[in-house]
C-alpha positions as a Markdown table, in Angstrom:
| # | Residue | x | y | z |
|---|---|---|---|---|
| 1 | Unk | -15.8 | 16.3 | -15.3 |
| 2 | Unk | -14.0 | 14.5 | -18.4 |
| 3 | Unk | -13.9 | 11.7 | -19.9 |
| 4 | Unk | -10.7 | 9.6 | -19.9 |
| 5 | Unk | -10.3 | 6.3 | -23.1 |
| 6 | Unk | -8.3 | 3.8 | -21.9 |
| 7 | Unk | -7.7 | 0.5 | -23.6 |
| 8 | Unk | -6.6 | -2.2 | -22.2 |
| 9 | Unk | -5.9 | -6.4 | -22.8 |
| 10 | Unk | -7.9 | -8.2 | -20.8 |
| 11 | Unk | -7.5 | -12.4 | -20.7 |
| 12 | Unk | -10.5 | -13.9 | -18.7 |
| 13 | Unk | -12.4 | -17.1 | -17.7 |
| 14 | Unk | -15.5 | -17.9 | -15.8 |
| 15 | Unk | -12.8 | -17.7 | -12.6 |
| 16 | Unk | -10.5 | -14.8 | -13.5 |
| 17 | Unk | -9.8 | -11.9 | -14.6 |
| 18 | Unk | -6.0 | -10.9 | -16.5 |
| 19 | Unk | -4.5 | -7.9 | -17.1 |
| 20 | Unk | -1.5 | -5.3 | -17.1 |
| 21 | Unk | -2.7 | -1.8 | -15.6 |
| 22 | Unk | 0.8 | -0.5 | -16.5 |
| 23 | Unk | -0.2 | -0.8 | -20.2 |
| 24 | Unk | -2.4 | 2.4 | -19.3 |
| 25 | Unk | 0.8 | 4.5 | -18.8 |
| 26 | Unk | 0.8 | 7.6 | -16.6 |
| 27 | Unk | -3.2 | 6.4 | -16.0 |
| 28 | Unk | -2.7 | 3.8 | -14.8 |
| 29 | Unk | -4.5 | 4.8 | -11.6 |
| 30 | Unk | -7.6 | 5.1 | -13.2 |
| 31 | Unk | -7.6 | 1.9 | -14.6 |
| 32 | Unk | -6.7 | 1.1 | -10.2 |
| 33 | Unk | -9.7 | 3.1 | -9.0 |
| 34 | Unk | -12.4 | 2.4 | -12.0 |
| 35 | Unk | -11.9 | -1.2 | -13.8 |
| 36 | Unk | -10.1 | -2.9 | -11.3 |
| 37 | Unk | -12.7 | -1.6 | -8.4 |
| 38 | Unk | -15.3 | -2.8 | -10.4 |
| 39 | Unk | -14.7 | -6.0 | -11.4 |
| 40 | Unk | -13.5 | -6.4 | -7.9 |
| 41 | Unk | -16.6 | -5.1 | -6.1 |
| 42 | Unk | -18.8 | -7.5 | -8.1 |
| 43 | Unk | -18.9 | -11.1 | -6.1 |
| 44 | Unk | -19.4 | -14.1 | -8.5 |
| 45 | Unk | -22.7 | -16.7 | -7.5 |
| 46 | Unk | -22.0 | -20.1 | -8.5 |
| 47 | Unk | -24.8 | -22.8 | -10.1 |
| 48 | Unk | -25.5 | -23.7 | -6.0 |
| 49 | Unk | -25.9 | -20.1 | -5.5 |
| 50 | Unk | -22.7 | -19.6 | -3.0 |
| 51 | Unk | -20.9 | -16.9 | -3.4 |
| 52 | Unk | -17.2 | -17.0 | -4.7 |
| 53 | Unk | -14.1 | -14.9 | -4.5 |
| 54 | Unk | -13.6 | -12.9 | -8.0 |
| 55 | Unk | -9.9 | -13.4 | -8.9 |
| 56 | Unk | -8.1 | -10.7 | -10.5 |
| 57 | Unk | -4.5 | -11.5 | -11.9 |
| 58 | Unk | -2.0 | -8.4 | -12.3 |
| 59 | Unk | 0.4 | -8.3 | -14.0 |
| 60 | Unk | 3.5 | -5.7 | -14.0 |
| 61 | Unk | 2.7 | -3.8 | -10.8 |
| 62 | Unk | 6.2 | -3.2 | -9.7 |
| 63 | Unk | 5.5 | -0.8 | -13.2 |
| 64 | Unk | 2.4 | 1.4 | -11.9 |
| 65 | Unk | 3.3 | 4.7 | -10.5 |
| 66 | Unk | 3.0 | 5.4 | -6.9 |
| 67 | Unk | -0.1 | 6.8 | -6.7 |
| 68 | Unk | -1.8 | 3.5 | -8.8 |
| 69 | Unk | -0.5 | 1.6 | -6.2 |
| 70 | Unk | -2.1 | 3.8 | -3.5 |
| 71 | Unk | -5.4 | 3.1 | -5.3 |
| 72 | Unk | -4.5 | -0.4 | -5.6 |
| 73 | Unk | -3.7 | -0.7 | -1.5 |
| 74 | Unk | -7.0 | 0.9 | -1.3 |
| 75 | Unk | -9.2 | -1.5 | -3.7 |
| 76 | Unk | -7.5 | -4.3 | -1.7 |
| 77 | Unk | -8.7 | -3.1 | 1.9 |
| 78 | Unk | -11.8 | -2.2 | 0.9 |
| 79 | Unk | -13.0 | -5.9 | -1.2 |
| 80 | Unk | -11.0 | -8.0 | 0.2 |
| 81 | Unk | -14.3 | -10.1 | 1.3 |
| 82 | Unk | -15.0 | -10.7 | -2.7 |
| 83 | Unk | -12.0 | -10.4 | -4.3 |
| 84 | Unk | -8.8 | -12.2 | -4.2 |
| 85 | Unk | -5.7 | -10.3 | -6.5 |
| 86 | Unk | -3.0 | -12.2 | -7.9 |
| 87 | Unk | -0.2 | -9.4 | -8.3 |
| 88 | Unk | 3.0 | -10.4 | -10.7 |
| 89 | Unk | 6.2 | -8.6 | -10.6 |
| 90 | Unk | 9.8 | -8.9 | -11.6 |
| 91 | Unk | 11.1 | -6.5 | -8.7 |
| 92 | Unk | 9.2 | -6.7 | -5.5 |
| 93 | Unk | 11.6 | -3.3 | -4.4 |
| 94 | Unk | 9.4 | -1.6 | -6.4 |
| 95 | Unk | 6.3 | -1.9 | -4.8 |
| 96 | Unk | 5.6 | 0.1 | -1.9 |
| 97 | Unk | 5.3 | -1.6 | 1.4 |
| 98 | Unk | 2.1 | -1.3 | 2.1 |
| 99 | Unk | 1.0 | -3.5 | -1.0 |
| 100 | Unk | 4.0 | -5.9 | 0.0 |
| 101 | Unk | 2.5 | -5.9 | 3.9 |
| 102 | Unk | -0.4 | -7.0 | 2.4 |
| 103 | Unk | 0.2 | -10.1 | 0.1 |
| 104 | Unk | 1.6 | -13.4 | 0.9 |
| 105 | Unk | 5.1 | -13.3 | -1.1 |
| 106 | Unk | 6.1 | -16.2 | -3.3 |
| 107 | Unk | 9.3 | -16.1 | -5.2 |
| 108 | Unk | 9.8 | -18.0 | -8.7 |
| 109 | Unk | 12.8 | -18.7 | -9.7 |
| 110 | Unk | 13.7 | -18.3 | -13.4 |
| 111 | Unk | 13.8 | -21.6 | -15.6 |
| 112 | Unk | 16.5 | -23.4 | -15.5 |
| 113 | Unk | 18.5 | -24.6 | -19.0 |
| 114 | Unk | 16.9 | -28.0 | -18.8 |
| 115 | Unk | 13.4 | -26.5 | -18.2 |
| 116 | Unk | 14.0 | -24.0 | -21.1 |
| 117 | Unk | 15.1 | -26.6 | -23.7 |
| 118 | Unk | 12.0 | -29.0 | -22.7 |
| 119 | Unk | 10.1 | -25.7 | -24.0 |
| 120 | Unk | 12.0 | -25.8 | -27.0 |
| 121 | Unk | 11.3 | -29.2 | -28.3 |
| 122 | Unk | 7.6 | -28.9 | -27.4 |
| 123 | Unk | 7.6 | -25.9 | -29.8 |
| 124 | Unk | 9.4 | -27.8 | -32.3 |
| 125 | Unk | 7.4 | -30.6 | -32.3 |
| 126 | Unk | 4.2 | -28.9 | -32.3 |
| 127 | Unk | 5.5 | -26.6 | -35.6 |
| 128 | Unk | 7.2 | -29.9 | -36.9 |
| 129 | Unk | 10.7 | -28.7 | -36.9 |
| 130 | Unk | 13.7 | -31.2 | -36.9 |
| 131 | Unk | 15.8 | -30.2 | -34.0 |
| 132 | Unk | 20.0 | -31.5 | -34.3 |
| 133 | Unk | 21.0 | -33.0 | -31.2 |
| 134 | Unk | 22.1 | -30.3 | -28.3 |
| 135 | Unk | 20.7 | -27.2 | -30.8 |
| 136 | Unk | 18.1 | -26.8 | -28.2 |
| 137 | Unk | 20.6 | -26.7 | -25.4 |
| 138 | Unk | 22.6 | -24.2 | -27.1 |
| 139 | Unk | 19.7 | -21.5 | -27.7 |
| 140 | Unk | 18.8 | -22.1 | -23.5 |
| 141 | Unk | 22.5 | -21.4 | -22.9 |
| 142 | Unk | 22.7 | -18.3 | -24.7 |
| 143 | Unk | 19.1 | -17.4 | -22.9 |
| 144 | Unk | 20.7 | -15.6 | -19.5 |
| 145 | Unk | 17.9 | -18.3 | -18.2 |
| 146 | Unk | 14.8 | -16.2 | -20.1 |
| 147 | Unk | 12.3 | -18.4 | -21.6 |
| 148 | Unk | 11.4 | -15.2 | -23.6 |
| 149 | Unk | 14.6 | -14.7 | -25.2 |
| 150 | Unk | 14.6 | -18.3 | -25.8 |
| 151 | Unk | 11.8 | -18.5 | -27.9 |
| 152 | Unk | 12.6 | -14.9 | -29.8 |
| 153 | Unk | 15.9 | -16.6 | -30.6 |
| 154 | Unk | 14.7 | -20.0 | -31.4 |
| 155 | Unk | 12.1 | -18.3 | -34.0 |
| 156 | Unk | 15.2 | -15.7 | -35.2 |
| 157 | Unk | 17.6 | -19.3 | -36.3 |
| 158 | Unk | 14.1 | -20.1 | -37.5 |
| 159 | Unk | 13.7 | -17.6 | -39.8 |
| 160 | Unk | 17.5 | -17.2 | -40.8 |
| 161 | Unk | 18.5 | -20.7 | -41.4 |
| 162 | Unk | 16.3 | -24.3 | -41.7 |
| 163 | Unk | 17.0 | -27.0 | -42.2 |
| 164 | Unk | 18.7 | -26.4 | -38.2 |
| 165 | Unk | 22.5 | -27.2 | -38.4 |
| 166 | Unk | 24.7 | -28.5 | -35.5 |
| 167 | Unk | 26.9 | -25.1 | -35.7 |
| 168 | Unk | 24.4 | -22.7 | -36.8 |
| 169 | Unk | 25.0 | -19.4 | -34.9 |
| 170 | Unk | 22.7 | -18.0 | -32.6 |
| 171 | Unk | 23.3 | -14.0 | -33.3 |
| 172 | Unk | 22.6 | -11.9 | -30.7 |
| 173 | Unk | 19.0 | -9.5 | -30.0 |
| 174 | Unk | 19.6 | -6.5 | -33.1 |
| 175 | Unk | 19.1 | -4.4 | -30.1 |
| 176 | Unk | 22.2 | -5.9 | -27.9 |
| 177 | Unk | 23.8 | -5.3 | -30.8 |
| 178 | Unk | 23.2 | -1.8 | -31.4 |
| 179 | Unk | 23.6 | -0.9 | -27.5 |
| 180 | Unk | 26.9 | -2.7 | -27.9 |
| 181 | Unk | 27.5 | 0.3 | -30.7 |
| 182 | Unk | 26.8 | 2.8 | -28.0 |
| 183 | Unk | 28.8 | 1.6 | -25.8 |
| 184 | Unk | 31.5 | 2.0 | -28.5 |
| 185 | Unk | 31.3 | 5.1 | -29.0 |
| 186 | Unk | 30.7 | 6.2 | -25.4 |
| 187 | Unk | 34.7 | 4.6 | -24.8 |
| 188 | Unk | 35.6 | 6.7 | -28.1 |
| 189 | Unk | 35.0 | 10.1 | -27.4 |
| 190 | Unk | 33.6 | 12.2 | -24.2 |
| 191 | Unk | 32.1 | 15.2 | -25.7 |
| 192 | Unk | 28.8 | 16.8 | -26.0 |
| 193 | Unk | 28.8 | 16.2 | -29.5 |
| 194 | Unk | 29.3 | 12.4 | -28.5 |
| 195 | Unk | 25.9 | 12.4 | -26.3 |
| 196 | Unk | 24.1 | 14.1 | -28.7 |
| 197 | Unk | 24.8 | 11.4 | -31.3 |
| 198 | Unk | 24.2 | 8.6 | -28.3 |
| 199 | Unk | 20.8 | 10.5 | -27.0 |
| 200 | Unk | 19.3 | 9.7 | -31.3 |
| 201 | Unk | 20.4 | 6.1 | -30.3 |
| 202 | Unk | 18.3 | 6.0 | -27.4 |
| 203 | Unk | 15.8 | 7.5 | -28.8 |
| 204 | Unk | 15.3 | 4.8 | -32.1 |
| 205 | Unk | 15.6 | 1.6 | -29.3 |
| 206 | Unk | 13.0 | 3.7 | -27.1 |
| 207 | Unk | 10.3 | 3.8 | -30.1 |
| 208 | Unk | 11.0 | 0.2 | -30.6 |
| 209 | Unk | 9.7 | -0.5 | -27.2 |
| 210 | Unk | 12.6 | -1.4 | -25.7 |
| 211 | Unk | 12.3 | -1.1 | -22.1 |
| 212 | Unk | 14.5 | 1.8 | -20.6 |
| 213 | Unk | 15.1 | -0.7 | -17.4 |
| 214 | Unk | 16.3 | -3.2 | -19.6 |
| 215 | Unk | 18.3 | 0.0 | -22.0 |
| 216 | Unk | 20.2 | 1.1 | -18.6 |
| 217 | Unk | 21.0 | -2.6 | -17.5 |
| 218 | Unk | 22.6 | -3.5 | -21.0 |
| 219 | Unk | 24.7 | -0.4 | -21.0 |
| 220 | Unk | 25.8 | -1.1 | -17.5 |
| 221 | Unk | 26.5 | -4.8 | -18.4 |
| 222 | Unk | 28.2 | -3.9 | -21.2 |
| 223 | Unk | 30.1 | -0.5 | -19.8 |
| 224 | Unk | 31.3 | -2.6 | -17.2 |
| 225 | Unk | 33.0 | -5.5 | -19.5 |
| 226 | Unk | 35.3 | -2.3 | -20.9 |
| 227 | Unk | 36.5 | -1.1 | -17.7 |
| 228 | Unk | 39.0 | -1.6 | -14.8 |
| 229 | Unk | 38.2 | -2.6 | -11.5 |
| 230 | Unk | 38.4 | 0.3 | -9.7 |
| 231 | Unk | 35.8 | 2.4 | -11.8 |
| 232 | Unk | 33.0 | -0.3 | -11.7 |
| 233 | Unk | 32.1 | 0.3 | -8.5 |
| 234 | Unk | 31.5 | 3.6 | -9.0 |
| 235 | Unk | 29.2 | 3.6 | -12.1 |
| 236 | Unk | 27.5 | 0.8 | -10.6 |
| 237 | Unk | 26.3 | 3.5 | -7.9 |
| 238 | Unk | 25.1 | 5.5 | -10.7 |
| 239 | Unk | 23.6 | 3.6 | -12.4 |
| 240 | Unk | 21.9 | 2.1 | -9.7 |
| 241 | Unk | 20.9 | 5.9 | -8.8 |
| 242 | Unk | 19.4 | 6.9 | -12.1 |
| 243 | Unk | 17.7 | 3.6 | -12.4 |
| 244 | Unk | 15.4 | 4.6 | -9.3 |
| 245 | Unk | 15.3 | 8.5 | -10.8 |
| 246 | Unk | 13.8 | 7.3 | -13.7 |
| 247 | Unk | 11.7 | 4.8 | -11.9 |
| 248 | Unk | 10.2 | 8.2 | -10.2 |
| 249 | Unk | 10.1 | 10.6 | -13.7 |
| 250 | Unk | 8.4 | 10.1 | -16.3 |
| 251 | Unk | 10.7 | 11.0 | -19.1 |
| 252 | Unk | 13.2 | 7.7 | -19.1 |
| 253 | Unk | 15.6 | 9.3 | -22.1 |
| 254 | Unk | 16.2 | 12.2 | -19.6 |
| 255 | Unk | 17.5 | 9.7 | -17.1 |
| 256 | Unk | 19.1 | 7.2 | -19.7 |
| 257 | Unk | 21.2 | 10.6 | -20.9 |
| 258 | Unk | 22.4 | 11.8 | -17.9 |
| 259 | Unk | 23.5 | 8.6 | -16.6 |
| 260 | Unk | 25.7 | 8.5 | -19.8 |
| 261 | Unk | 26.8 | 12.0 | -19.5 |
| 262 | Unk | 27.5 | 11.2 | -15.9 |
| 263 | Unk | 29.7 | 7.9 | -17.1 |
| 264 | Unk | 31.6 | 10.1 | -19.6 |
| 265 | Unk | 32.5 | 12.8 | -16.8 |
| 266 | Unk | 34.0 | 10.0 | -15.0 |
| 267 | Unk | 35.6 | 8.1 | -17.8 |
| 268 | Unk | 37.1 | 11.4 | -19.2 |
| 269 | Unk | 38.7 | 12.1 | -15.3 |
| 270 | Unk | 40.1 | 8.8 | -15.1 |
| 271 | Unk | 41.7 | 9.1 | -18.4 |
| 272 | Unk | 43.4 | 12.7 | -17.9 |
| 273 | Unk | 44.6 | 11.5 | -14.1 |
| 274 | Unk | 46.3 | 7.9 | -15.7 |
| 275 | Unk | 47.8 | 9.5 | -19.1 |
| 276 | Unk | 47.8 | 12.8 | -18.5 |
């Protein structure tokens, strides 16, 4: 028998308990069948001595593998008398049915602009930042409604520019900027010497922790913007294919690279049957 370290981030109070198992990686379903069982098997007594529900919030489980969620089904069935789970995801496709069976399902809209820039000028007030009229609004719109990327480019003009100015440009993420220089050279040349230089692009926004979902979305997004109507369809479908191959594998730059090498097979066909 081994031993396994895992650390995790835990947020709690005297009610609940917070955390991301898919921090944990490919073991994550230890953190399912150990930690999680644990806390969840131990009922909390209250000052009156009634026992209460333990409350476990997770977060990111359309992230844990399949057999994490297995566990997870499992731990659910098995405490459901002493624990209640709180389970947070951004795609509910990606949890298996049986967890999905299982929970009642809410769906939360993303802020809306006006939501987003009411964030913004709590932040600013609370940091004591002057805020020109409609600067706020501006950083929401260019937000794709993601109070995330709000505040990341809020604290970017931050850093660039202040005193805030009525036309002060809100660049881009560096990272939407360099996939943007992928897609370039994708459009450029089809070659293997082409992916090869792509798959060392990958590779530096990878190790900057940039999630492969997001990676493969971007290209898509901004593949798409460069081509004509009656390829989109197509690389939509595979795109959409090696999304869910590399939502079963575990290495996402194999994935990420073939759905490029897949693109540039198609690209390159297109080209030779219009010009020849």
């Amino acid at each position: 028998m081994r031993n396994i370290d895992i650390e995790l981030t835990t947020l709690s109070s005297t009610h609940h308990v917070e955390m991301n198992p898919s921090d944990a990686g490919f073991q994550d379903r230890y953190v399912v069948q150990e930690i999680i069982k644990e806390m969840a098997k131990n009922r909390p007594i209250d000052t009156k001595g009634k026992k209460r529900f333990k409350v476990l919030v997770l977060n990111e489980v359309d992230k844990l593998s399949r057999e994490a969620q297995h566990s997870l089904r499992r731990t659910m069935e098995k405490y459901s008398a002493s624990c209640r789970l709180i389970l947070c995801c951004n795609s509910s496709s990606k949890v298996t049915e049986a967890i999905r069976s299982r929970c009642l399902n809410i769906r939360i809209n993303a802020p809306r602009e006006d939501q987003i820039v009411k964030v913004l000028e709590f932040i600013a007030k609370k940091e004591n930042l002057q805020l020109p009229a409609g600067f706020a609004a501006r950083v929401a719109e260019k937000s794709n409604r993601s109070l995330r990327r709000a505040i990341l480019s809020f604290e970017t003009c931050r850093v660039q520019q202040y005193p805030f100015t009525i036309n002060q440009v809100i660049s881009p993420m560096d990272w939407e900027e360099y996939v943007s220089e992928i897609v370039s050279d994708i459009m450029k040349e089809q070659s293997p010497k082409r992916l090869f230089q792509v798959r060392g692009k990958l590779y530096e926004l990878l190790i900057k922790c940039i999630p492969p979902e997001i990676l493969l979305k971007r290209l898509l997004h901004d593949l798409l913007g460069k081509l004509d109507a009656e390829l989109k369809h197509e690389v939509c479908h595979w795109a959409a294919y090696y999304e869910h191959r590399m939502r079963l594998g575990q290495k996402a730059i194999f994935h990420l690279e073939a759905f490029i090498a897949k693109f540039m097979s198609i690209y390159k066909a297109f080209l030779i049957a219009t010009f020849g």
